[in-house]
Biopython code that builds the backbone (N, CA, C, O; Angstrom):
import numpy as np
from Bio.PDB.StructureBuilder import StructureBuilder

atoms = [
    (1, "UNK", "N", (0.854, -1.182, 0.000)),
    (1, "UNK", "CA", (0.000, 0.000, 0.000)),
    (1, "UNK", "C", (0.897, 1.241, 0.000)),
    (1, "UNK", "O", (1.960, 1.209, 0.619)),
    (2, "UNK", "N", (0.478, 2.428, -0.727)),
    (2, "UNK", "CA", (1.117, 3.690, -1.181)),
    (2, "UNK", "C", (1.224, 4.197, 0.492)),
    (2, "UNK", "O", (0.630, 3.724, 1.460)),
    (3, "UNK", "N", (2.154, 5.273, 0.440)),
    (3, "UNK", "CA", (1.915, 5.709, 1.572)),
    (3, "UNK", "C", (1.684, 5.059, 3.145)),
    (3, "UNK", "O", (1.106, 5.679, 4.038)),
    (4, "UNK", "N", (2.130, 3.983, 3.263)),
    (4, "UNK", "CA", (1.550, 2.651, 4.756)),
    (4, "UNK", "C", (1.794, 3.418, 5.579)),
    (4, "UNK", "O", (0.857, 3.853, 6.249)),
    (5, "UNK", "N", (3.551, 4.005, 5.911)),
    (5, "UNK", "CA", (3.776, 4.519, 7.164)),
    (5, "UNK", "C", (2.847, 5.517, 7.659)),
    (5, "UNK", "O", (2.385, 5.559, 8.799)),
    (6, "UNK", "N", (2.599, 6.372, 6.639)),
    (6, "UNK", "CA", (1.200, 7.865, 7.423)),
    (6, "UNK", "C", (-0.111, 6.843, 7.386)),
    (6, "UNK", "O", (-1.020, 7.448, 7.954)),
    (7, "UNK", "N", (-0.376, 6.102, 7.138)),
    (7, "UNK", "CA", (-1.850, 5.835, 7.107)),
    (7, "UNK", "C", (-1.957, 4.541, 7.771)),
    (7, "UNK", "O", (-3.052, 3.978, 7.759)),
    (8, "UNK", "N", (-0.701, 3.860, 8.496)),
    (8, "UNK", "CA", (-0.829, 2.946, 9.606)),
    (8, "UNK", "C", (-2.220, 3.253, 10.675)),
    (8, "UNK", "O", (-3.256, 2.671, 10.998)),
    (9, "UNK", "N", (-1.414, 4.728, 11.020)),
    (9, "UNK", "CA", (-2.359, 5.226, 12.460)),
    (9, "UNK", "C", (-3.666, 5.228, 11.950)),
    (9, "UNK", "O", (-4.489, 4.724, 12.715)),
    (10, "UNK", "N", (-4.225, 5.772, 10.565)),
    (10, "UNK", "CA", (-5.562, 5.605, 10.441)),
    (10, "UNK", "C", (-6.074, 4.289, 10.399)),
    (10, "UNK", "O", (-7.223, 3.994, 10.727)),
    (11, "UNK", "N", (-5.176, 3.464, 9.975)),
    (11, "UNK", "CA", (-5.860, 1.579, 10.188)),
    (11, "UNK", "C", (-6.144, 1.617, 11.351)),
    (11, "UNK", "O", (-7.321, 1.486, 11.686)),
    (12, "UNK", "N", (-5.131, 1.810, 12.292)),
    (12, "UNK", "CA", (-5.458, 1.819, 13.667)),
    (12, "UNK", "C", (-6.525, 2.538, 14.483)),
    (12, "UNK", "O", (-7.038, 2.102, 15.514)),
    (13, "UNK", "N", (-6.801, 3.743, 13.861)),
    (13, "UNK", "CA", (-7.601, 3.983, 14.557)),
    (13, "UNK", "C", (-9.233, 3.495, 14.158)),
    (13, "UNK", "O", (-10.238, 3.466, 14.868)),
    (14, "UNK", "N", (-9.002, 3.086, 12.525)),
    (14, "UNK", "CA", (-10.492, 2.575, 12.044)),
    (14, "UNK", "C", (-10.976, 1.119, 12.577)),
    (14, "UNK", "O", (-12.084, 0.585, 12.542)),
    (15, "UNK", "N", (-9.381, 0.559, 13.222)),
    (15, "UNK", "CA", (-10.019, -1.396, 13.813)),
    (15, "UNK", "C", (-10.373, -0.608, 15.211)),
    (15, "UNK", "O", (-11.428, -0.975, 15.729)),
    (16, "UNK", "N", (-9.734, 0.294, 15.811)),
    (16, "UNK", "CA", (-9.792, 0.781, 17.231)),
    (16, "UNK", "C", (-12.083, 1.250, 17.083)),
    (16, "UNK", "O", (-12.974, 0.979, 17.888)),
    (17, "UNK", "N", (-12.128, 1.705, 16.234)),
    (17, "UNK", "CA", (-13.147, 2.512, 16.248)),
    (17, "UNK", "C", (-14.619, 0.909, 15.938)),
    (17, "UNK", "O", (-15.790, 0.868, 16.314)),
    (18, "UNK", "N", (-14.108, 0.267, 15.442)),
    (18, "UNK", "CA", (-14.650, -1.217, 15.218)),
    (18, "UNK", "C", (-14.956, -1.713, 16.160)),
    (18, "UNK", "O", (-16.029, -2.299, 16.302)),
    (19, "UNK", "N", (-13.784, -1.553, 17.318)),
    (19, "UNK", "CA", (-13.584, -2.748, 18.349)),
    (19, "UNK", "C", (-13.969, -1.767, 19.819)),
    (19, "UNK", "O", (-13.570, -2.173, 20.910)),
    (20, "UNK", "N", (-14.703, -0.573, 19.723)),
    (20, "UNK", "CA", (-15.616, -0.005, 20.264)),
    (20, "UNK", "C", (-17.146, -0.477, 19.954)),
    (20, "UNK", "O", (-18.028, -0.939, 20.678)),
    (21, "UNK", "N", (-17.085, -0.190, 18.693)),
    (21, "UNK", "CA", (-18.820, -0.448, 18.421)),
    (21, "UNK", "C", (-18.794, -1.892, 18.506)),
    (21, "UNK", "O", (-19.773, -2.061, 17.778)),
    (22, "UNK", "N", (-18.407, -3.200, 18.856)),
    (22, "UNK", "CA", (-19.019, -4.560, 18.941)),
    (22, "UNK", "C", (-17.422, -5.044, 18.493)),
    (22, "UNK", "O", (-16.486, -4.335, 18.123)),
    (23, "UNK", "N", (-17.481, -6.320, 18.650)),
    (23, "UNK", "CA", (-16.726, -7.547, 18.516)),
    (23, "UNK", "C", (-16.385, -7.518, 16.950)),
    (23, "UNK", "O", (-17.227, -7.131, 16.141)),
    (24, "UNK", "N", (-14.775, -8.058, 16.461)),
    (24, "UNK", "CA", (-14.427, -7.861, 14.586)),
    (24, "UNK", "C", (-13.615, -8.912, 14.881)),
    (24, "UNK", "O", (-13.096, -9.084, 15.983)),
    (25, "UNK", "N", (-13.440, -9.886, 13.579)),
    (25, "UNK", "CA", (-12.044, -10.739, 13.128)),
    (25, "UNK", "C", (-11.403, -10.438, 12.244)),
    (25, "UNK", "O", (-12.180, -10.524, 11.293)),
    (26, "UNK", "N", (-10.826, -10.245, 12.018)),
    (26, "UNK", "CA", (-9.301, -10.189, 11.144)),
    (26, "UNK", "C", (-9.669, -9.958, 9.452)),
    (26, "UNK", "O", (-9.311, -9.011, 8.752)),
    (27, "UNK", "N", (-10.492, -11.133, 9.058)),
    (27, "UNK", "CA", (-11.066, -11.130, 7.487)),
    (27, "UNK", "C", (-12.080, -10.029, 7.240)),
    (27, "UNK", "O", (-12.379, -9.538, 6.152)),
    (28, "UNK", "N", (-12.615, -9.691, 8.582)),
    (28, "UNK", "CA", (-13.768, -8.942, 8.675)),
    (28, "UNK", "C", (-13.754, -7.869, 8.304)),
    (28, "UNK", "O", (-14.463, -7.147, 7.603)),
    (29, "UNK", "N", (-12.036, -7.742, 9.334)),
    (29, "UNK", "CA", (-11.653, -6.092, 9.097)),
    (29, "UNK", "C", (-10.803, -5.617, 7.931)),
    (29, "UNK", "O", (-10.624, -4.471, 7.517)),
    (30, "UNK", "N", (-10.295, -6.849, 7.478)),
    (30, "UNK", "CA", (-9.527, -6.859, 5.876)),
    (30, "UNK", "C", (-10.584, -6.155, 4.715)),
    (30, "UNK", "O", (-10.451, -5.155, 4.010)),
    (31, "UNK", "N", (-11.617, -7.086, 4.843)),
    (31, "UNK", "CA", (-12.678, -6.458, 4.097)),
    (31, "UNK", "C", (-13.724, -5.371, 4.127)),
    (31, "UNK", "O", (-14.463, -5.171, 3.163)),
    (32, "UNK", "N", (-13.789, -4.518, 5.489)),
    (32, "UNK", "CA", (-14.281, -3.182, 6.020)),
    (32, "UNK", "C", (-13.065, -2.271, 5.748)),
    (32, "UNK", "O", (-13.544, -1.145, 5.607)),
    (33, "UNK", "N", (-11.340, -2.192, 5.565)),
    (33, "UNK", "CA", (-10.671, -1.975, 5.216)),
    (33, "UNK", "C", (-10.688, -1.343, 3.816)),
    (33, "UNK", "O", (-10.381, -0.245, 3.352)),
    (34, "UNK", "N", (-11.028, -2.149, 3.483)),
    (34, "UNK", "CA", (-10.820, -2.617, 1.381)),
    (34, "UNK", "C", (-11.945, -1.198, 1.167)),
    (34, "UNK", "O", (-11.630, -0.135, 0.631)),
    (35, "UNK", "N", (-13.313, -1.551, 1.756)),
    (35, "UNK", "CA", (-14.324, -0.569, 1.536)),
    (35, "UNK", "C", (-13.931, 0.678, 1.449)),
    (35, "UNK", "O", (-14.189, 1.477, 0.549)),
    (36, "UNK", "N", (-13.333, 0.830, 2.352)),
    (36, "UNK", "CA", (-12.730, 2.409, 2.282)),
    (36, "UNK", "C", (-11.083, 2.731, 1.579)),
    (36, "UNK", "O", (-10.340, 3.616, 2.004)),
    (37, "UNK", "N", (-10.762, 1.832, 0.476)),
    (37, "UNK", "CA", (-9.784, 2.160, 0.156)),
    (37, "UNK", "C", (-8.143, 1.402, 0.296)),
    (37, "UNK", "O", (-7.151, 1.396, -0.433)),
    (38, "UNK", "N", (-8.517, 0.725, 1.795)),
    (38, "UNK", "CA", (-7.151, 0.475, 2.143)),
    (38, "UNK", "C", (-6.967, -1.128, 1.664)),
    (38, "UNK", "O", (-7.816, -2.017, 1.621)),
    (39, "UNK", "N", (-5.906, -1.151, 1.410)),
    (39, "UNK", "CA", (-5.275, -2.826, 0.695)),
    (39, "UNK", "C", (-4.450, -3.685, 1.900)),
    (39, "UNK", "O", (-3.253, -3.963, 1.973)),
    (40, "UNK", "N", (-5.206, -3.892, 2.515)),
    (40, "UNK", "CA", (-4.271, -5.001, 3.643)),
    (40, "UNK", "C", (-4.149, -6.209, 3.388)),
    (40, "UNK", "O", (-5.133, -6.724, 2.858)),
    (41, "UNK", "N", (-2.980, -7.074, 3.643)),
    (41, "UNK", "CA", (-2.851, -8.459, 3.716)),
    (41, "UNK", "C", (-2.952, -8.938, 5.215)),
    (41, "UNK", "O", (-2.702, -8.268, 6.217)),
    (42, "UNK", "N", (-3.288, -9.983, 5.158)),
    (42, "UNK", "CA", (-3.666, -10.742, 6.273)),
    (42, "UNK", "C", (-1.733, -10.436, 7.109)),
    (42, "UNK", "O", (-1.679, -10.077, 8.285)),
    (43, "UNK", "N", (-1.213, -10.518, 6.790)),
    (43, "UNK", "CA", (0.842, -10.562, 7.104)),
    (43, "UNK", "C", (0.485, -8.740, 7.770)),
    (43, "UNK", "O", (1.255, -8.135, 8.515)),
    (44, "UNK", "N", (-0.188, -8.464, 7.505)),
    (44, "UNK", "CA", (0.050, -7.297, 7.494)),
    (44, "UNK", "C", (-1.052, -6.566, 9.216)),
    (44, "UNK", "O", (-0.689, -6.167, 10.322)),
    (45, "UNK", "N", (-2.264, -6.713, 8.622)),
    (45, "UNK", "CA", (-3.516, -6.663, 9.692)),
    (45, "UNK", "C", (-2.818, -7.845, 11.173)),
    (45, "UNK", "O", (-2.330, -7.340, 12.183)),
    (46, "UNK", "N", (-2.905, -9.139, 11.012)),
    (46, "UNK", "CA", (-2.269, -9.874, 11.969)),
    (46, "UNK", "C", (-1.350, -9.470, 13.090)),
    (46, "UNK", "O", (-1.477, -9.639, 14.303)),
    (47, "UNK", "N", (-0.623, -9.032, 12.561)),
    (47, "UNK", "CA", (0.499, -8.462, 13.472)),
    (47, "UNK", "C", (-0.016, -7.166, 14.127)),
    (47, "UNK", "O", (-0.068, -6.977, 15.343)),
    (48, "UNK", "N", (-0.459, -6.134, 12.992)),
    (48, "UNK", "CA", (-1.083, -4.660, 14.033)),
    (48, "UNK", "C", (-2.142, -5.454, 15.057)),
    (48, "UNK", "O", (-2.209, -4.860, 16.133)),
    (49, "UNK", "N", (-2.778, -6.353, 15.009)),
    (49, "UNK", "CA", (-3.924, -6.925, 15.853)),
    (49, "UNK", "C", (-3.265, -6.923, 17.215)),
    (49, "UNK", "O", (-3.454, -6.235, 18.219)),
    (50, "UNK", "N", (-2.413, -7.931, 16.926)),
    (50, "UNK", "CA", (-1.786, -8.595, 18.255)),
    (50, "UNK", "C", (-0.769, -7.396, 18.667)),
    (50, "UNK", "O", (-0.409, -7.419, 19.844)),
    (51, "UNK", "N", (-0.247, -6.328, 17.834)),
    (51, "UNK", "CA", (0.639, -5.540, 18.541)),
    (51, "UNK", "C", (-0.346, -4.570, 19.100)),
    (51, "UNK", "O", (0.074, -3.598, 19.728)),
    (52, "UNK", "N", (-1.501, -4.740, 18.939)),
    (52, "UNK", "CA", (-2.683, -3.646, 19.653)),
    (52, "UNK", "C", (-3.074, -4.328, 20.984)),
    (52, "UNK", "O", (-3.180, -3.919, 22.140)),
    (53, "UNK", "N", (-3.216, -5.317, 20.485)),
    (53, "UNK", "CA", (-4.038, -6.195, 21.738)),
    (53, "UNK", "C", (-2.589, -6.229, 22.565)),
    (53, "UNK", "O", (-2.771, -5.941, 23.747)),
    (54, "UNK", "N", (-1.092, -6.530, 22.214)),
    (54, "UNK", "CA", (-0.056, -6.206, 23.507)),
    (54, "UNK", "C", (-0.259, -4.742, 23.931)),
    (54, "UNK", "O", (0.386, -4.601, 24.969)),
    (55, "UNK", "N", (-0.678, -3.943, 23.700)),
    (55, "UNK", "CA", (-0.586, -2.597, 24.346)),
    (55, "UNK", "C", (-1.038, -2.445, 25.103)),
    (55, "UNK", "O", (-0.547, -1.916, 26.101)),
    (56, "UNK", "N", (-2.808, -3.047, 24.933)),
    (56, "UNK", "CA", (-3.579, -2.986, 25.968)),
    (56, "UNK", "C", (-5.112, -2.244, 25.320)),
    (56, "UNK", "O", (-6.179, -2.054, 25.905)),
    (57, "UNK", "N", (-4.794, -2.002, 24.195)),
    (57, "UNK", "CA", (-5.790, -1.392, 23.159)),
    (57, "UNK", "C", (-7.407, -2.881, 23.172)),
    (57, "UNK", "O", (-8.613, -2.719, 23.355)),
    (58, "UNK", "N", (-6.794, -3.840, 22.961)),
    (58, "UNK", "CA", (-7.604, -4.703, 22.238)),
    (58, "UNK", "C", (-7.520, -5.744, 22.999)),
    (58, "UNK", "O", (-6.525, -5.731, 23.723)),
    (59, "UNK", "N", (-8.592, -7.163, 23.162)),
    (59, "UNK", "CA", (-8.399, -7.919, 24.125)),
    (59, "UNK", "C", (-9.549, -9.124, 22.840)),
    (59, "UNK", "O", (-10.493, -8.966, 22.066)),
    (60, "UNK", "N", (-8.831, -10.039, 23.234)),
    (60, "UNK", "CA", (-9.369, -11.179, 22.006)),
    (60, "UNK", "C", (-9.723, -12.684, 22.818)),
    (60, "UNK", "O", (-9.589, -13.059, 23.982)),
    (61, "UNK", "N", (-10.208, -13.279, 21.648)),
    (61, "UNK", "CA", (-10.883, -14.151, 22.260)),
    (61, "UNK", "C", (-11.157, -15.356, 20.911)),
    (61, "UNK", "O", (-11.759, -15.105, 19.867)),
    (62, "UNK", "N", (-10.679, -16.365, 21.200)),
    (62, "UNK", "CA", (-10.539, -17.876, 20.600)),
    (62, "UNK", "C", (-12.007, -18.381, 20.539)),
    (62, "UNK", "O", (-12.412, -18.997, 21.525)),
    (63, "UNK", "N", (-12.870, -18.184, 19.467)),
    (63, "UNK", "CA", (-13.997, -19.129, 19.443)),
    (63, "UNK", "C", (-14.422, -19.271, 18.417)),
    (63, "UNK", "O", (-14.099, -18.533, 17.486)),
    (64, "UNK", "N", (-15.568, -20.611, 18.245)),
    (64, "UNK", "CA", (-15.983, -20.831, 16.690)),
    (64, "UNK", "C", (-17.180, -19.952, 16.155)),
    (64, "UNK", "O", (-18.108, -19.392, 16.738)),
    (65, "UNK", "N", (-16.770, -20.050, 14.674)),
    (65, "UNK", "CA", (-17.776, -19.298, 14.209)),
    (65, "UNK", "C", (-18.091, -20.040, 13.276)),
    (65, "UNK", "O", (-17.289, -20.096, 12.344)),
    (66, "UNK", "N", (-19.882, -21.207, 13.155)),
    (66, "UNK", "CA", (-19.993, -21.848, 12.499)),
    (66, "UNK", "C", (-18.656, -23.030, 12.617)),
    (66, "UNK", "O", (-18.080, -23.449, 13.621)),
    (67, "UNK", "N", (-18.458, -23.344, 11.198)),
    (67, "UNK", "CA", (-17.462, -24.467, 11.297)),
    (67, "UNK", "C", (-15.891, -23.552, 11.521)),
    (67, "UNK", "O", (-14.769, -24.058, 11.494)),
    (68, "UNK", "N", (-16.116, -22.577, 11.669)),
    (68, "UNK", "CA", (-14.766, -21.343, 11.553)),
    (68, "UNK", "C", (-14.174, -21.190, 12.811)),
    (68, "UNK", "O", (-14.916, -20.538, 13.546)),
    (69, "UNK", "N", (-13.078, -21.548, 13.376)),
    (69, "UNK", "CA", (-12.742, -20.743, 14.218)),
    (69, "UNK", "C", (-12.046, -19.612, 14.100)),
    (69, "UNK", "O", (-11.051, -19.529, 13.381)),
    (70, "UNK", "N", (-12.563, -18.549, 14.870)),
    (70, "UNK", "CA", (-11.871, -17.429, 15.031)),
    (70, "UNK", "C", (-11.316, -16.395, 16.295)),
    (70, "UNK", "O", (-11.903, -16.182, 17.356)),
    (71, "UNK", "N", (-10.363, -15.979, 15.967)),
    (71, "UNK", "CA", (-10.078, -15.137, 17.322)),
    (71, "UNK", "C", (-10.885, -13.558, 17.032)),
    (71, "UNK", "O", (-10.745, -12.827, 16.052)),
    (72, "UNK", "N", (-11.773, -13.345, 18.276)),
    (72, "UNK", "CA", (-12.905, -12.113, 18.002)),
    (72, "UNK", "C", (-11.934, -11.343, 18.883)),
    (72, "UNK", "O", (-11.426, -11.822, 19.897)),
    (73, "UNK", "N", (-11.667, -9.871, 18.331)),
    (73, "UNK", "CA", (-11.214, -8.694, 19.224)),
    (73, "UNK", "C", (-12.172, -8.039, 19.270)),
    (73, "UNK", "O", (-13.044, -7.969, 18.404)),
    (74, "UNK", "N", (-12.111, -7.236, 20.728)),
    (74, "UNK", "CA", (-12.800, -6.160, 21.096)),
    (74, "UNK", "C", (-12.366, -5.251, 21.649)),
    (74, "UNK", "O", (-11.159, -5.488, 21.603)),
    (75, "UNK", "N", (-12.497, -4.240, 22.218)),
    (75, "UNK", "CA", (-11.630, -2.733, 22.516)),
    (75, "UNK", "C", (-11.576, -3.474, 24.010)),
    (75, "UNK", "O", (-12.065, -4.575, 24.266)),
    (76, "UNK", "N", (-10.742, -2.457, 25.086)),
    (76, "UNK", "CA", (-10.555, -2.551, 26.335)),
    (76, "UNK", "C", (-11.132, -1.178, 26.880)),
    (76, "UNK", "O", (-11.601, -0.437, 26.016)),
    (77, "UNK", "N", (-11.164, -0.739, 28.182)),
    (77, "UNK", "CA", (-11.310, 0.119, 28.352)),
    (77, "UNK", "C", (-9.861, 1.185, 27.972)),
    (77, "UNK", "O", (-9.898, 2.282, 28.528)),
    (78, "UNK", "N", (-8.899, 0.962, 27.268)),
    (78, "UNK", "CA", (-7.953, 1.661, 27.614)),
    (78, "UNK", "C", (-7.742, 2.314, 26.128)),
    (78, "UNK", "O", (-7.104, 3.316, 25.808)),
    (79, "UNK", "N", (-8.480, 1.424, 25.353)),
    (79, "UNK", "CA", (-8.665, 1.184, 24.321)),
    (79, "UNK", "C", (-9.873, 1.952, 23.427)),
    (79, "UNK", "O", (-9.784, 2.178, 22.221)),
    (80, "UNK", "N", (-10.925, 2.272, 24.212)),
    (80, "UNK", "CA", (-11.991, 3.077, 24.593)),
    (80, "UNK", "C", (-11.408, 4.851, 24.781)),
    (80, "UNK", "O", (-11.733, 5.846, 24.132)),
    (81, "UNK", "N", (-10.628, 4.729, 25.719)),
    (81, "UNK", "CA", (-10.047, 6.172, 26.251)),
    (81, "UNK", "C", (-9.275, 6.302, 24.843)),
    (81, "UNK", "O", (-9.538, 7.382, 24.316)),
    (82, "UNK", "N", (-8.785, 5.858, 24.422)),
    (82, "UNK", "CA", (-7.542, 5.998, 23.267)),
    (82, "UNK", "C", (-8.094, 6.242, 22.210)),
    (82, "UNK", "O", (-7.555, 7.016, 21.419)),
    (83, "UNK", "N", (-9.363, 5.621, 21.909)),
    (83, "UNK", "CA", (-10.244, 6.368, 20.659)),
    (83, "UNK", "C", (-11.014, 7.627, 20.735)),
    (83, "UNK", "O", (-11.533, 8.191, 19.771)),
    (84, "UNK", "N", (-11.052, 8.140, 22.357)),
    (84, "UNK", "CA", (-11.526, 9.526, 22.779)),
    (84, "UNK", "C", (-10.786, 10.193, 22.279)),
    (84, "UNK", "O", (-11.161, 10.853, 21.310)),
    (85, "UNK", "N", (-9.638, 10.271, 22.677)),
    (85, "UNK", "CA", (-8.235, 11.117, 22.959)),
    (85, "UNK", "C", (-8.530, 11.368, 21.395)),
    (85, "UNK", "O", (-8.825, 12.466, 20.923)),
    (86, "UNK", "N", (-8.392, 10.070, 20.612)),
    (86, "UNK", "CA", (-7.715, 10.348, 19.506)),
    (86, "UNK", "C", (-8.966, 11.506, 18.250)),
    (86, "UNK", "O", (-8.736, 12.244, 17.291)),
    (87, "UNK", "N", (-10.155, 11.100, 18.940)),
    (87, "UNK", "CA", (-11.119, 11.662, 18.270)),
    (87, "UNK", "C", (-10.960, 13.303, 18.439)),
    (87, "UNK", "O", (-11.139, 14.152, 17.566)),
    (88, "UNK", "N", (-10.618, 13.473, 19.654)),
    (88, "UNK", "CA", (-10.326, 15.133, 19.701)),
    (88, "UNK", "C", (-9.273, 15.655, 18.887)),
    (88, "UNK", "O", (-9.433, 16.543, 18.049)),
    (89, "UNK", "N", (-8.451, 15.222, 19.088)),
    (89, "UNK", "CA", (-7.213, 14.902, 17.546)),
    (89, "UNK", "C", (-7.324, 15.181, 16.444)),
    (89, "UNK", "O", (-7.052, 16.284, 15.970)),
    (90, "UNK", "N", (-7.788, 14.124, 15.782)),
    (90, "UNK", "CA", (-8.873, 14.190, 14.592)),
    (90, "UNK", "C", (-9.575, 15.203, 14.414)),
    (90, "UNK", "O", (-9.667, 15.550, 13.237)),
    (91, "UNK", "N", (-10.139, 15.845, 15.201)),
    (91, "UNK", "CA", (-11.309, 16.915, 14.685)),
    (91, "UNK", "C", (-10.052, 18.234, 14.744)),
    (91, "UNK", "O", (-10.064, 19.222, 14.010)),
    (92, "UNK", "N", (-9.360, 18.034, 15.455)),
    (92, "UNK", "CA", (-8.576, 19.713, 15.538)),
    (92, "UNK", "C", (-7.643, 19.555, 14.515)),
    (92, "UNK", "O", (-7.028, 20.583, 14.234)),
    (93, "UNK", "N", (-7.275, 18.221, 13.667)),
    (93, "UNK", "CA", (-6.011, 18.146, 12.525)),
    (93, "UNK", "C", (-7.189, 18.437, 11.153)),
    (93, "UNK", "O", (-6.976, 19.079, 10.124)),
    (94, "UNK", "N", (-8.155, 17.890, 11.473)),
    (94, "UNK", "CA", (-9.655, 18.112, 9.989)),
    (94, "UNK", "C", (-9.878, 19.635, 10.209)),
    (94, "UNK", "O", (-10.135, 20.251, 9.175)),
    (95, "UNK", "N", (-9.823, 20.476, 11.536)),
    (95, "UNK", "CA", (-10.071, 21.774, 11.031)),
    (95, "UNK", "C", (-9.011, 22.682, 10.792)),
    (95, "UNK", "O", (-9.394, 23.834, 10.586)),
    (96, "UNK", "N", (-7.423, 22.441, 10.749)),
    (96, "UNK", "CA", (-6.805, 22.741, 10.532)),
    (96, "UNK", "C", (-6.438, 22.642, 9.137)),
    (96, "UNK", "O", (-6.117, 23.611, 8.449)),
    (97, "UNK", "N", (-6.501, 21.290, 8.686)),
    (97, "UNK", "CA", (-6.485, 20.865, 7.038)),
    (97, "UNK", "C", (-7.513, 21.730, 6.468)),
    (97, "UNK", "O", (-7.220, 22.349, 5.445)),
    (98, "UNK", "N", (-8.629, 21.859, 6.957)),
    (98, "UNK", "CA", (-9.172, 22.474, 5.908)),
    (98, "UNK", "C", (-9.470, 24.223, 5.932)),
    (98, "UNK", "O", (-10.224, 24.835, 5.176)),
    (99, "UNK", "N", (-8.775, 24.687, 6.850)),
    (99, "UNK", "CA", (-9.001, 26.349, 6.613)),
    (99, "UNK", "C", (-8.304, 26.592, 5.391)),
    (99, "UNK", "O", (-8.266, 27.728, 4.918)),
]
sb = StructureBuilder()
sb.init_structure("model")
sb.init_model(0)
sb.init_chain("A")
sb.init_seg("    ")
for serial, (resi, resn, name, xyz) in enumerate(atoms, 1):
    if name == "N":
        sb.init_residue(resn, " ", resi, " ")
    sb.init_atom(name, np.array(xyz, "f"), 0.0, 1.0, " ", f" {name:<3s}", serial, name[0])
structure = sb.get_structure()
């Protein structure tokens, strides 16, 4: 993907913003990804998962889905605060970009 290093943090903050509103897996978010543009490989999403969920962002969970198993992430509370923070962020870098 063009550009990965600046637009890491927005992956991050779009699985972060996921894993507020309800429970996501990995293919799920590959393909809610894609929707908006971004080209992830599984090599790629995998690793930000688990380096989120070591932070303390994300907290997961081993179960089947249908004949599927999957590991479901969901936000933490810390993880929660971190998409606040970051939302105030966001709105003061969007009104700056656009004066």
């Amino acid at each position: 993907m063009e550009h990965q290093d600046l637009l890491n943090g927005l992956i991050r903050l779009h699985v972060l913003h996921h894993a507020v509103e309800g429970e996501l897996y990995g293919q799920w978010m590959i393909e809610e990804l894609a929707r908006h543009g971004y080209k992830l490989s599984a090599g790629t999403l995998y690793p930000m998962l688990k380096s989120m969920e070591k932070k303390g962002y994300l907290v997961s969970e081993n179960r089947r889905d249908g004949r599927t198993a999957r590991k479901f992430y969901r936000a933490t509370p810390l993880g929660r605060e971190a998409l606040q923070i970051a939302r105030g962020k966001v709105r003061e870098l969007i009104g700056e970009m656009m004066e």
